[in-house]
C-alpha positions, 0 to 999 in steps of 0.5 A: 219371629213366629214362623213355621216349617214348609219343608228342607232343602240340603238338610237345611229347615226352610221357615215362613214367618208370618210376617212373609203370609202378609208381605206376600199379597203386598208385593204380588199387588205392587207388582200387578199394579205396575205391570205396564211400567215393566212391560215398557222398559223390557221392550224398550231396552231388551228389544222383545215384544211383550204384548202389554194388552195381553197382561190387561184386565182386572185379575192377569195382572196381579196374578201375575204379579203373584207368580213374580212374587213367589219367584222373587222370594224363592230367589231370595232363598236361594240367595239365603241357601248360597250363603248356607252351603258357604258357611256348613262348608266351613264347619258352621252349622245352620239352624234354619232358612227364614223367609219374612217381611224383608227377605230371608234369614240364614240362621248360623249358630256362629259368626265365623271371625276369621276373615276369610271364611266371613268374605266367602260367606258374605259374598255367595249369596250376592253372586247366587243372584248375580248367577240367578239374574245372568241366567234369566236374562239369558233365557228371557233374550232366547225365549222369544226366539224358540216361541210359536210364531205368532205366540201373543198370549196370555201365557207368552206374555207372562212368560217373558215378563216374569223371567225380564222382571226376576233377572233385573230384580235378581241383579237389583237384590245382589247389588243392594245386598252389596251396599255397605249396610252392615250386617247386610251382606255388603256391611260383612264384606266390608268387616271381613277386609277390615278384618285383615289387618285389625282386630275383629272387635275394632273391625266389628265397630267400624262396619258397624258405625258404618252400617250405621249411617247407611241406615241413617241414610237410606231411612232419609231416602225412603221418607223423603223421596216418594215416602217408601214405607219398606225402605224406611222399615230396611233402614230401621232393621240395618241400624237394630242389627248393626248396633246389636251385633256390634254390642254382641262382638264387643262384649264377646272380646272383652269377656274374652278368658273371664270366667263367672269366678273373675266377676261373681260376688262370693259366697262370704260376701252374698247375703243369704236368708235361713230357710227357717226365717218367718216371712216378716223376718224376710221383709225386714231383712230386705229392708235393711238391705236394700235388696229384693232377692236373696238366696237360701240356705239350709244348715249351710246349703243353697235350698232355694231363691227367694225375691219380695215378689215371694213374700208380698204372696202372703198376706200381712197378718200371715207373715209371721207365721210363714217360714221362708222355705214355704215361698221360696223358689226351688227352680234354680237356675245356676251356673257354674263357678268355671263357665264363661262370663259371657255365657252367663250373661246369654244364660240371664237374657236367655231366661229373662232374670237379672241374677244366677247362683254360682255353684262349685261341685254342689256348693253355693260358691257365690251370686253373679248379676246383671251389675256384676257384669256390666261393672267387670265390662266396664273395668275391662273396656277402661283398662283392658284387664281385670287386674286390681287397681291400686289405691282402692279396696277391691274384690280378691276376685274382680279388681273392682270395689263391691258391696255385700249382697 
């Protein structure tokens, strides 16, 4: 998402994404739109006399409608700043606060996998804006009472109808928030009691698979039931989000204790190029290979990455004078041979390339890929461990047959 910064609050970066600038006049729009819907069910069940012909006309009402909307997304930070405060108490720090298309965003560097500390978590925002509606609603029933007599305008009117609106939406968002919509915050709720007495991966896949027919659900609502375009747009972000930290936390447990050494494909079994390879001996060579990427050594030294994108630079007749350390890449992006698998893995998405040279000290120590990591995960989901398996030629390293690369 695009955003930019509009300010702080608690040493917390508040954001705005783009997509909010258009959400914005949208919800200030439905809002003016249905201003006598609201103005009815607040006289009719709260016992208040908002005078509807006074929020009439062509621009009141959207004007009000405006400053309802900008009071509900503000609500919704701070229900987005409950949760913060929550989770910076326990140590989690909280990059930024962003409001967009379908509310706010609390950005926690890390998801906290006791089960306590994601209860506390979870359920402060939704009881901010169970305070938040509370709290209106007690200063929407007093309000008339402490009004001029016979106060019937615009300003009065508004008055009311937007503190009426915010205590009822407030109430509304907590209770929708609690719904077990994993990762909304009733789905976390719903992991964090799972949590208890299972481990955090197995909890992690049940609110998920449960967030996940929510979404299932609430999509079939909104298309269904008067076609709500937002609700069917809710739904689609339950479901990516429920099935992405799910992937996320079930890589994280299996990759738990296995280092780029257990999975990487060592140095002896890595084919490399010399640096003094003519680009037609490159193009040859990956022929024969079936690969498209290799790293490069000089006198026995990594020097470079070079991949067939490289080599299809030079022209044909061209290529037989070209060395490959003209070519090359020497921007390496590497890893070392002791990090954590599943950082490498963030490291690969992180820089949108499928393959990371593994260095020891300042030596080649071997190549790690996508592949290497989606086999050893897949050995490790099936037996739960990287131990070799008998009866098969295997990797000292991985348990796991390999070919040269």
């Amino acid at each position: 998402m695009r955003s930019f910064r509009i300010g702080s609050a608690f040493g917390i970066p508040i954001k705005l994404d783009l997509t909010f600038l258009l959400v914005l006049p949208l919800f200030a729009y439905l809002i003016g739109s249905e201003v006598n819907i609201w103005v009815g069910i607040l006289n009719q069940y709260f016992a208040v006399d908002i005078v509807s012909s006074a929020l009439s006309g062509d621009v009141v009402p959207f004007v009000v409608g405006l400053v309802a909307a900008i009071g509900l997304f503000a609500s919704v930070l701070l229900h987005e700043l409950g949760h913060s405060l929550v989770a910076r108490r326990y140590g989690y720090p909280i990059s930024s606060i962003t409001l967009w298309l379908f509310g706010g965003i609390a950005q926690l560097s890390e998801m906290p996998e006791e089960w306590e500390q994601e209860l506390y978590i979870a359920i402060a925002g939704p009881l901010v804006s169970i305070g938040l509606g509370i709290g209106l609603f007690g200063v929407f029933l007093t309000t008339p009472s402490i009004l001029p007599a016979g106060a019937v305008g615009v300003g009065s009117a508004a008055l009311l109808f937007v503190l009426g609106y915010l205590a009822i939406t407030n109430l509304a968002l907590a209770a929708f928030n609690l719904l077990p919509g994993f990762p909304m915050d009733g789905g976390r709720i719903l992991r964090a009691l799972l949590a208890i007495n299972r481990p955090y991966a197995r909890a992690t896949e049940i609110a998920a698979e449960v967030g996940k027919f929510f979404a299932i659900l609430l999509g079939l609502v909104g298309l269904f039931v008067g076609f709500n375009i937002f609700l069917v747009g809710i739904a689609f972000f339950i479901y990516l989000g429920a099935t992405s930290e799910a992937q996320q936390t079930m890589m994280s447990a299996a990759f738990e204790g296995v280092s780029v050494r257990d999975v990487m494909t060592p140095a002896e079994n890595v084919n490399t190029v010399d640096a003094k390879s003519s680009v037609s001996e490159l193009l040859e060579y990956m022929f024969q290979k079936r690969h498209t990427g290799y790293p490069v050594l000089r006198d026995g030294h990594l020097v470079g990455l070079v991949t067939l994108e490289d080599a299809k630079s030079v022209n044909e007749v061209e290529q037989d004078a070209y060395r490959v350390e003209e070519i090359m890449s020497t921007d390496l992006v590497t890893v070392d041979v002791n990090e954590d698998a599943l950082e490498a893995l963030t490291m690969m998405q992180e820089e949108n390339i499928g393959r990371l040279l593994v260095m020891d000290d300042e030596e080649f120590a071997g190549l790690l890929t996508r592949s290497d990591l989606m086999t050893a995960l897949a050995v490790i989901r099936s037996s739960g461990s990287l131990e070799p398996r008998t009866g098969s030629q295997s990797d000292h390293s991985t348990g796991y047959p390999r070919e040269a690369r």
